[in-house]
FIFI-839442 format. One line per 5 residues: their letters; for each residue z, y, x of C-alpha. Coordinates in steps of 0.5 Angstrom, whole numbers, plus 500, padded with zeros to 3 digits. Example, Ala and Ser with C-alpha at 12.3 -4.5 7.8 and 13.67 -1.06 7.14 Angstrom:
2
AS	516:491:525 ~ 514:498:527
This chain:
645
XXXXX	551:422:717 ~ 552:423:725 ~ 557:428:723 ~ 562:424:718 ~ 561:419:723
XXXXX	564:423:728 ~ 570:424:723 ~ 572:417:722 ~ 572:415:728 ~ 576:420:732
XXXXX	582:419:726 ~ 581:412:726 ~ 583:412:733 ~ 589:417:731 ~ 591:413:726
XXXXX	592:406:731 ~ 595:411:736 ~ 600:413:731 ~ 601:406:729 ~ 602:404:736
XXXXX	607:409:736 ~ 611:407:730 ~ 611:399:733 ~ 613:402:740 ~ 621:402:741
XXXXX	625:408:743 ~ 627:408:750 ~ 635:408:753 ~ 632:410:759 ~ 637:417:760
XXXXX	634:419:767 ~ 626:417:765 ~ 622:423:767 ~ 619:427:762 ~ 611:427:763
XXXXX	607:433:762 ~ 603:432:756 ~ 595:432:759 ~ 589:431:757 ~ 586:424:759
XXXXX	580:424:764 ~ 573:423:762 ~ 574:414:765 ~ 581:414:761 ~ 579:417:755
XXXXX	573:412:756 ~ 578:406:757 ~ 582:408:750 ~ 577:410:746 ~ 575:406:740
XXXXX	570:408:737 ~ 564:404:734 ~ 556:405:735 ~ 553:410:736 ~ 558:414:738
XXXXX	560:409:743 ~ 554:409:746 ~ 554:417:746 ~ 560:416:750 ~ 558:411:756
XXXXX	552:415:756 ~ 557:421:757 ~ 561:418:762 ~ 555:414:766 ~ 551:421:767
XXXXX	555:427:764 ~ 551:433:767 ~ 544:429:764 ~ 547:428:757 ~ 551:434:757
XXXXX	544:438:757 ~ 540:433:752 ~ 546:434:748 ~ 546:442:749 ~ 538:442:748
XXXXX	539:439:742 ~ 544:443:738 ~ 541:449:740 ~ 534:447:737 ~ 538:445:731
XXXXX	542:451:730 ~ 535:456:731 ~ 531:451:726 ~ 536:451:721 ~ 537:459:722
XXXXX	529:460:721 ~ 530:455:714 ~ 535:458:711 ~ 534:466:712 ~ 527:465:709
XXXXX	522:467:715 ~ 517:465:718 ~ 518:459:722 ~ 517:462:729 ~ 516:458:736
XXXXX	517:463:741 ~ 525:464:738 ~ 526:457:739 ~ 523:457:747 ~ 528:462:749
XXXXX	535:458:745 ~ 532:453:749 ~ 532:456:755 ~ 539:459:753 ~ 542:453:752
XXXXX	538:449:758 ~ 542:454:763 ~ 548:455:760 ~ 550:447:758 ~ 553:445:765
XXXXX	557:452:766 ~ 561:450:760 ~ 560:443:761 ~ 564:445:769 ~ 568:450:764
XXXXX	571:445:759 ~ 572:440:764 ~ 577:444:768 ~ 581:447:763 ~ 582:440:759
XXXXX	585:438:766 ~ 589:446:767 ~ 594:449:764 ~ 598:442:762 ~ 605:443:761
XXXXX	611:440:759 ~ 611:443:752 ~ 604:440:749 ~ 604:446:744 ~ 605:452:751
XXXXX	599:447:753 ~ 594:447:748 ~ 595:455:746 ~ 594:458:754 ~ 588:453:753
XXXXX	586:456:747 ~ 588:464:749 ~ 584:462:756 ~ 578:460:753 ~ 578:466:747
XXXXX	579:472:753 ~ 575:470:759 ~ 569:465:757 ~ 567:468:750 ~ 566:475:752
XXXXX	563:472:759 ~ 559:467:755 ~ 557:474:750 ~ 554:478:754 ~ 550:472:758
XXXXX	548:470:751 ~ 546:477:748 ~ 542:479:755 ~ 538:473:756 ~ 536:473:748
XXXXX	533:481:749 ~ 531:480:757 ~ 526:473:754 ~ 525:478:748 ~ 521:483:753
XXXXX	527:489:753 ~ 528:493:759 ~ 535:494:762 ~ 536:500:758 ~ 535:496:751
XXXXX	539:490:755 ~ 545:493:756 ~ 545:498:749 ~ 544:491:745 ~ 550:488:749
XXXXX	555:494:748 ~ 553:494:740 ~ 554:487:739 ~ 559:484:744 ~ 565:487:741
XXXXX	564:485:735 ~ 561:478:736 ~ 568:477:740 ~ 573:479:734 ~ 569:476:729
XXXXX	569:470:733 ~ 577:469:733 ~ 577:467:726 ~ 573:461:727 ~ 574:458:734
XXXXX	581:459:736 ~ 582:454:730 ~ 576:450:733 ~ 578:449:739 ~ 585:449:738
XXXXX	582:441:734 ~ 577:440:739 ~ 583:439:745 ~ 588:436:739 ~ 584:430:737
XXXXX	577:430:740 ~ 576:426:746 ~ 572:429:752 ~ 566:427:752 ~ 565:428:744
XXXXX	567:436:743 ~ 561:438:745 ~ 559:435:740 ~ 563:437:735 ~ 563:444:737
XXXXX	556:444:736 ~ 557:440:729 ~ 560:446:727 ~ 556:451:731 ~ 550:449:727
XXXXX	554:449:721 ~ 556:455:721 ~ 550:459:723 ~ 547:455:717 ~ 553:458:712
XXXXX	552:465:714 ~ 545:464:712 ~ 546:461:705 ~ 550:467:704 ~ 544:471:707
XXXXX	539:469:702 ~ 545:469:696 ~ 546:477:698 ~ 539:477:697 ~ 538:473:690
XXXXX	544:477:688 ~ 540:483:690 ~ 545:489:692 ~ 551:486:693 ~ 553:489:700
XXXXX	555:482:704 ~ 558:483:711 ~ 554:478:715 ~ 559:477:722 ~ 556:473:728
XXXXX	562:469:729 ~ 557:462:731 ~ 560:459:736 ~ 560:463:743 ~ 557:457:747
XXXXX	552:455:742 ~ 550:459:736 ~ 542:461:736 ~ 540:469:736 ~ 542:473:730
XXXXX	539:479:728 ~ 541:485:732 ~ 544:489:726 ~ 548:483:723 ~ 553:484:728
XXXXX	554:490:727 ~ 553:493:720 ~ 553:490:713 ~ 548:488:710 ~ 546:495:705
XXXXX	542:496:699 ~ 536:499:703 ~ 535:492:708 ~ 536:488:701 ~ 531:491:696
XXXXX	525:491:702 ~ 527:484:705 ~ 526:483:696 ~ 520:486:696 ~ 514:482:695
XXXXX	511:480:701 ~ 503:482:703 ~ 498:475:704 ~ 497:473:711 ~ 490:474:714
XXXXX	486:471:715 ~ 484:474:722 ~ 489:476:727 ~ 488:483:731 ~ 488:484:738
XXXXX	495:488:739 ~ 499:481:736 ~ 495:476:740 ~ 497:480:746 ~ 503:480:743
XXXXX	504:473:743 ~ 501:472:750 ~ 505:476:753 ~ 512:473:750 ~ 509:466:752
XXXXX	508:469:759 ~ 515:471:758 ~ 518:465:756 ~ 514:461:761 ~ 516:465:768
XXXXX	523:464:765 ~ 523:457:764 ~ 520:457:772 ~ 524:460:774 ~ 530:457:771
XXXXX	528:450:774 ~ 526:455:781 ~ 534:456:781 ~ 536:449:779 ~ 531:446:784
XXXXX	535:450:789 ~ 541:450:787 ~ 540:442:787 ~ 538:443:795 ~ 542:447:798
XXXXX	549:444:795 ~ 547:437:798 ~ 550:436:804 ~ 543:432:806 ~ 540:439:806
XXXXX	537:441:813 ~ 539:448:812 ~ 547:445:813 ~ 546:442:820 ~ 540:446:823
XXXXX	542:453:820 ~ 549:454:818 ~ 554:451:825 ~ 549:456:829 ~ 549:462:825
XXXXX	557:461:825 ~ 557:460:832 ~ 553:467:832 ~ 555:471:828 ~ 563:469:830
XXXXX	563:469:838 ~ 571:466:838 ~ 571:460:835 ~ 577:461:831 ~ 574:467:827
XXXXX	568:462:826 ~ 573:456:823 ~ 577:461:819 ~ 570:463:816 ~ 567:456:814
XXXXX	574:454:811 ~ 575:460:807 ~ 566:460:805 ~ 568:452:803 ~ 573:455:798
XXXXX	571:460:795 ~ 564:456:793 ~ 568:450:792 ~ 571:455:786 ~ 564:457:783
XXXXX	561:450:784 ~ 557:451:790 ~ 560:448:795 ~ 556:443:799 ~ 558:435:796
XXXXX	555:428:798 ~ 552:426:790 ~ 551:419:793 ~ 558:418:794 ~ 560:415:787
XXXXX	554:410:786 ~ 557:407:793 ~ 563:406:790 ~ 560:403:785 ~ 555:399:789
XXXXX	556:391:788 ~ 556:389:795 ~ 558:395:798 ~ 557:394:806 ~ 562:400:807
XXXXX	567:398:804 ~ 574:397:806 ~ 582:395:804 ~ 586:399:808 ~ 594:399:806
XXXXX	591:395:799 ~ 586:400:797 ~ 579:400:796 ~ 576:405:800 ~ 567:406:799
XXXXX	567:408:806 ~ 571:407:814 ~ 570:414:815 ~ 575:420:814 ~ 576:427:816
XXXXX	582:429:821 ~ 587:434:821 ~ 586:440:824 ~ 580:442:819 ~ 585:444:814
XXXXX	591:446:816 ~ 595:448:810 ~ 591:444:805 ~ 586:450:803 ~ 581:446:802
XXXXX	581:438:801 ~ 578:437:795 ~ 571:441:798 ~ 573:437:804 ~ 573:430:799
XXXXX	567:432:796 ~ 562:431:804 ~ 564:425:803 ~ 570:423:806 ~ 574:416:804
XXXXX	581:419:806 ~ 583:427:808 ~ 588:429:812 ~ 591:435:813 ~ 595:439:817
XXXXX	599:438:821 ~ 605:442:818 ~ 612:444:820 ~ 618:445:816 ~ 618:454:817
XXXXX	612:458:818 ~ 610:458:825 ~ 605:462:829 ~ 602:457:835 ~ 600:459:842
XXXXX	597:466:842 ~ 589:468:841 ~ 584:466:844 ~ 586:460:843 ~ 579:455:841
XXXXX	574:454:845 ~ 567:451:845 ~ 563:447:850 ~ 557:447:847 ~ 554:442:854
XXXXX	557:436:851 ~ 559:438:844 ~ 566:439:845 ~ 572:444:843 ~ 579:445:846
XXXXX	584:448:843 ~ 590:449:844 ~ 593:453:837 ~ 600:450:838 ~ 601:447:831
XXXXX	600:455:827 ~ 603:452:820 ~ 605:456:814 ~ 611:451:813 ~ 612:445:809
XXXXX	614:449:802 ~ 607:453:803 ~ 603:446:803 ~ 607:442:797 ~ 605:448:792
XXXXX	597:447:794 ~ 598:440:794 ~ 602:440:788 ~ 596:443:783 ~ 591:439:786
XXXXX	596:432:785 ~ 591:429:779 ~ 585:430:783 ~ 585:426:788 ~ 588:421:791
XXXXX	588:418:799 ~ 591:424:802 ~ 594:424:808 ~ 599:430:811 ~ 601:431:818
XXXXX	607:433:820 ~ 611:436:826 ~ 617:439:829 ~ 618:446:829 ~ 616:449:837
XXXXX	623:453:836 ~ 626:446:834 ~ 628:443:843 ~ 626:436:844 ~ 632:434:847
XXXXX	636:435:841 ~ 634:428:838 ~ 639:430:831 ~ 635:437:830 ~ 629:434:831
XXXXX	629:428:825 ~ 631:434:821 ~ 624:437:822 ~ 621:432:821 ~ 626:429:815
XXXXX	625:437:812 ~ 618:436:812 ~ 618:428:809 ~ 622:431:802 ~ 618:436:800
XXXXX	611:432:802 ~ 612:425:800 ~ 611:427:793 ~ 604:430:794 ~ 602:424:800
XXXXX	599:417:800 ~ 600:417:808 ~ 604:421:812 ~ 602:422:819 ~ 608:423:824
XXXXX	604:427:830 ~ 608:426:837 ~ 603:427:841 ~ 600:434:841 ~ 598:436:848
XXXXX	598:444:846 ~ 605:443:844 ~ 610:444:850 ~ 616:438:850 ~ 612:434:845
XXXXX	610:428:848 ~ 618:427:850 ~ 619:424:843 ~ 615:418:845 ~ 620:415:848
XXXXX	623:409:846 ~ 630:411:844 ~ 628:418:841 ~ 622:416:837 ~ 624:409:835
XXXXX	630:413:831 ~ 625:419:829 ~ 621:414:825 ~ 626:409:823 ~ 629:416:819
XXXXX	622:418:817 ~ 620:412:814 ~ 628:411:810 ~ 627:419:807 ~ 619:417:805
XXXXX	622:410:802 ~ 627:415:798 ~ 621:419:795 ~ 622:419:787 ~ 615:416:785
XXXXX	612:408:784 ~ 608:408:790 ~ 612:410:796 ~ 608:414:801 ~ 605:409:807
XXXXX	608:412:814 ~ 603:413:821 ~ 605:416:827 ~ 599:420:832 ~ 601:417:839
XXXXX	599:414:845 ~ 602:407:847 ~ 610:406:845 ~ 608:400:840 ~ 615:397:841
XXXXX	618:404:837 ~ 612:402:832 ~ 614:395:830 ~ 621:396:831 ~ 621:402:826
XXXXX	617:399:820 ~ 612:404:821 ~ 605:402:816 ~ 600:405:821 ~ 598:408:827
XXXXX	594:413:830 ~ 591:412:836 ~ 587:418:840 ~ 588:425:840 ~ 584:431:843
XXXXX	586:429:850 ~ 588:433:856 ~ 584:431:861 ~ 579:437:862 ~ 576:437:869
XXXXX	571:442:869 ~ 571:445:863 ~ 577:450:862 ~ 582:452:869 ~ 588:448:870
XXXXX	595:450:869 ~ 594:452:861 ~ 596:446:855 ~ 591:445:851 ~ 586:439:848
XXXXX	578:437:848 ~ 576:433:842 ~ 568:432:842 ~ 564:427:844 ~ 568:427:851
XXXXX	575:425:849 ~ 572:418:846 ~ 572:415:852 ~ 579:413:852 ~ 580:411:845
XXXXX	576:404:845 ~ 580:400:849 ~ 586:400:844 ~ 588:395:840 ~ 590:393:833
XXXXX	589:401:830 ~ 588:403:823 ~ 586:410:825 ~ 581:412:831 ~ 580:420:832
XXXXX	577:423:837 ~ 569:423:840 ~ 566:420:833 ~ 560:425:832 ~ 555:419:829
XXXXX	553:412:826 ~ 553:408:833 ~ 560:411:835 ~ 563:410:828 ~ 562:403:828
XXXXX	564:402:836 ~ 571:405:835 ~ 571:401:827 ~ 569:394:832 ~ 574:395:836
XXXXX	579:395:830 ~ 580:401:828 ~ 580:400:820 ~ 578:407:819 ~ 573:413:824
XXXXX	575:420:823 ~ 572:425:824 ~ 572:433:825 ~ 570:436:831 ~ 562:433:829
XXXXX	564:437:823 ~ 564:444:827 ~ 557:443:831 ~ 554:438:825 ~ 555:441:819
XXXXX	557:439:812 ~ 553:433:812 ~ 555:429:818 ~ 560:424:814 ~ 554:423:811
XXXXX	548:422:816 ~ 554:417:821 ~ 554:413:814 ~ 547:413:813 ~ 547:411:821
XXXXX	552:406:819 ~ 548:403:814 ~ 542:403:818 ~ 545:399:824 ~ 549:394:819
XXXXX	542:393:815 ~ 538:390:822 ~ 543:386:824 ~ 544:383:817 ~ 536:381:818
């Protein structure tokens, strides 16, 4: 009943998209661009479903908690498939077989969830068909065999096998499970990605996963009654969702010899079990247990460790770096490259509060900058990034809006090393990298594969340190250089003028230069081919005139400041950030954007009562961890709650 269900619901929505398409017009539009064929997201598909109950309920149930439903979802099938294989195959129905296909299906459901999900939004290409089959081709060749061998293994490591058992059981039956499985699920796959909304093909899949391992023990027990007919009995369940077959079958026909023995009569039961089975029993149960408490040890750690609330991620890990890495350079380079690569695998650290703020009525965080809703003041400033390596990891700690940069138009090495320095007494850095970017071109081909990601993006961009400040002409088109291949990939572009560590920079502030430098800036980004152009700010100290006169958006006001006395020996360019150089960013006016010396709650609301719109932040991140942005909006909300009382 689910299943037909199921059916008519997805061709009923076909068939109203397919007569929406035949009522819609032919466009006369010659230059309409053409748009890849992509899948929607989870929300989208949501919206447009029209899918009657239960169905519909499923499908909210999947968009609200995804994770949650997902594992449910996945408990459910693999408890069904191993239900309806023990049936069918005329055995003994046998409890332990069903824990360890539960335990299997537990730790798998997320993974493939994670795996889906990531595919369903990869490989999208103009050609729908180029599309659907790199997806199908990705899926057979990388997630099948991986699946497989975890599959196989964990059944004969829950069975009690030792690792030499493991890995011959895993080279007799993977091979041939994966050939045999490309009869079947390339087609499955190939359907589920045509027809099936998001959050419904794990169902589906499953639907057809426990069908089919219910049809090869129908012909099991038909090869049986037949009684020497030599029936091949191929495992071709679905590779992320079938229960454990017998060894054999995945690598031998059935023969005469299994089928007379299987129908020899079978002796009465005892009544009286021997000790040997009990212990047995015993030990399998003991088995399953430590599985099972291992599996929730593992989750309740993984659950912690990438929480940005997690004490190891302020009190551990910036001082481990810092140890470990004595040029604080070194020490940025490795956080940033960790961050990826765990991002890459799903263990980065990430803010789970995140979404239910953005969704809270009421939110006291919330705020419209340039006419969007953001579900918190606080950013991260650019300099973490540099070349846009790691925004989307970045957006995961929390932050409203990232900017990354800043960016040249051709690669340039900056000043040479050391060239970053710590201040630990006051929690300061001074750097005095010179602007080191891998060019414009660089940052558009990372920001242009993550474009449907994320959105409130900001990119940074400046003048080559070869380009000479004087030559106003040869600057604009630095910076123009950098507006053409960025604005597409950019919600805000920032105009940075005013780095302290980059000689001749702070020239461009004044009001003939930088009033034609901007005017030109705003021009190309108004030119950008997309519906909403790209705001435009400047990062400067004073010269409102230009700005106004300019039509810029924005302004940033504050940057690592110069003043150092004390703390490095004079005559070298370079910039302190830290809670030092906040001390001049207050008494501004009217600004969007504050940076500078923003390392807690009570700072962040000081520069937001100022009239900043948005507080970023970036040195806290290096002394405070991952979950600085957190702990200031938790400090935040603290301090708005007392005065509301």
């Amino acid at each position: 009943m689910a299943t037909s269900s199921l059916y008519r619901a997805v061709f009923r929505r076909r068939v109203q998209q397919f007569r929406q398409w035949q009522r819609r017009p032919l466009s006369t539009n010659k230059a309409e661009p053409s748009s890849p064929k992509t899948n929607s997201d989870l929300k989208n598909v949501g919206a447009e479903s029209q899918i009657p109950t239960p169905n519909n309920a499923y499908g909210r149930a999947q968009r609200k908690r995804p994770l949650t439903t997902q594992l449910c979802s996945s408990l459910v099938i693999y408890f069904c498939s191993d239900i309806s294989a023990q049936y069918m195959g005329k055995r003994e129905y046998d409890l332990v077989r069903t824990g360890r296909s539960l335990i299997i299906g537990a730790i798998s459901s997320m993974p493939s969830y994670k795996w889906f999900v990531w595919l369903s939004i990869s490989f999208n290409y103009p050609s729908r068909l180029l599309s659907l089959a790199t997806k199908v081709i990705v899926n057979q060749l990388w997630f099948t065999p991986i699946f497989n061998t975890y599959f196989f293994g964990m059944q004969a490591l829950l069975a009690g096998e030792n690792l030499g058992e493991i890995w011959t059981r895993i080279k007799r039956t993977v091979p041939t499970s994966f050939l045999n499985s490309c009869k079947l699920w390339p087609a499955v796959t190939a359907f589920s990605f045509t027809f099936i909304p998001l959050e419904y093909r794990s169902l589906f899949a499953g639907v057809i996963a426990v069908g089919w391992q219910t049809y090869l023990s129908f012909l099991n027990r038909q090869a049986e009654e037949e009684g020497g007919k030599q029936l091949p009995l191929p495992d071709m369940a679905a590779p992320y969702l079938r229960a454990r077959p017998p060894l054999s079958s995945a690598v031998r026909p059935l023969t005469t010899t299994r089928i007379a023995a299987r129908a020899a009569p079978r002796r009465l039961a005892s009544t009286s079990s021997s000790p040997a089975s009990e212990s047995l029993l015993l030990a399998r149960l003991k088995t399953v247990l430590l599985s099972g408490l291992g599996t929730v040890s593992l989750y309740a750690t993984y659950y912690y460790v990438t929480d940005t609330r997690a004490s190891v991620h302020r009190w551990i890990v910036p001082p481990l770096l810092r140890a470990v890495y004595p040029d604080a350079e070194d020490a940025h380079h490795a956080g940033t490259t960790s961050l990826k690569n765990l991002y890459a695998v799903n263990l980065h650290p990430r803010e789970r509060l995140s979404q239910s703020d953005a969704e809270t009525p009421g939110n006291p965080l919330s705020i419209y900058v340039f006419g969007t809703e953001l579900a918190n003041p606080i950013g991260i400033s650019a300099g973490l990034d540099k070349d846009a390596d790691v925004p989307d990891a970045l957006f995961a700690l929390g932050a409203a809006v990232v900017e990354v940069g800043g960016c040249t138009p051709l690669p340039q090495a900056g000043n040479p090393r050391p060239r970053v320095f710590r201040v630990p007494s006051i929690d300061g850095m001074i750097n005095r990298y010179g602007l080191n970017s891998r060019g414009a071109d660089a940052m558009a081909a990372r920001l242009r594969d993550r474009l449907r990601k994320f959105a409130r993006t900001l990119v940074q961009i400046a003048k080559n340190k070869g380009t000479d400040e004087k030559d106003v002409n040869a600057v604009i088109h630095d910076y123009v250089y950098c507006v053409n291949r960025l604005a597409p990939y950019a919600d805000v572009l920032v105009v940075n003028v005013s780095s302290p560590n980059t000689p001749g920079l702070r020239d461009l502030q004044s009001i003939e230069p930088l009033t034609k430098l901007l005017s030109a800036v705003v021009d190309e980004a108004n030119r950008t081919d997309r519906k909403r152009k790209p705001k435009v700010m400047v990062k400067m100290e004073g010269v409102v005139q230009a700005v106004w006169t300019s039509g810029v958006d924005g302004v940033i006001v504050g940057n690592t400041t110069k003043r150092r006395t004390g703390l490095v020996p004079q005559g070298s360019s370079s910039g302190e950030s830290g809670e030092g150089a906040g001390t001049g960013t207050l008494p501004a006016h009217k600004v969007i954007f504050a940076t500078g010396g923003i390392t807690n709650g009570k700072q962040a609301l000081q520069v937001l009562n100022a009239g900043a719109s948005v507080a970023q932040v970036y040195t806290g991140l290096t002394y405070g961890g991952p979950g600085t942005i957190t702990r200031i909006k938790g400090e935040m909300r603290e301090q708005l709650s007392v005065k509301d009382k």
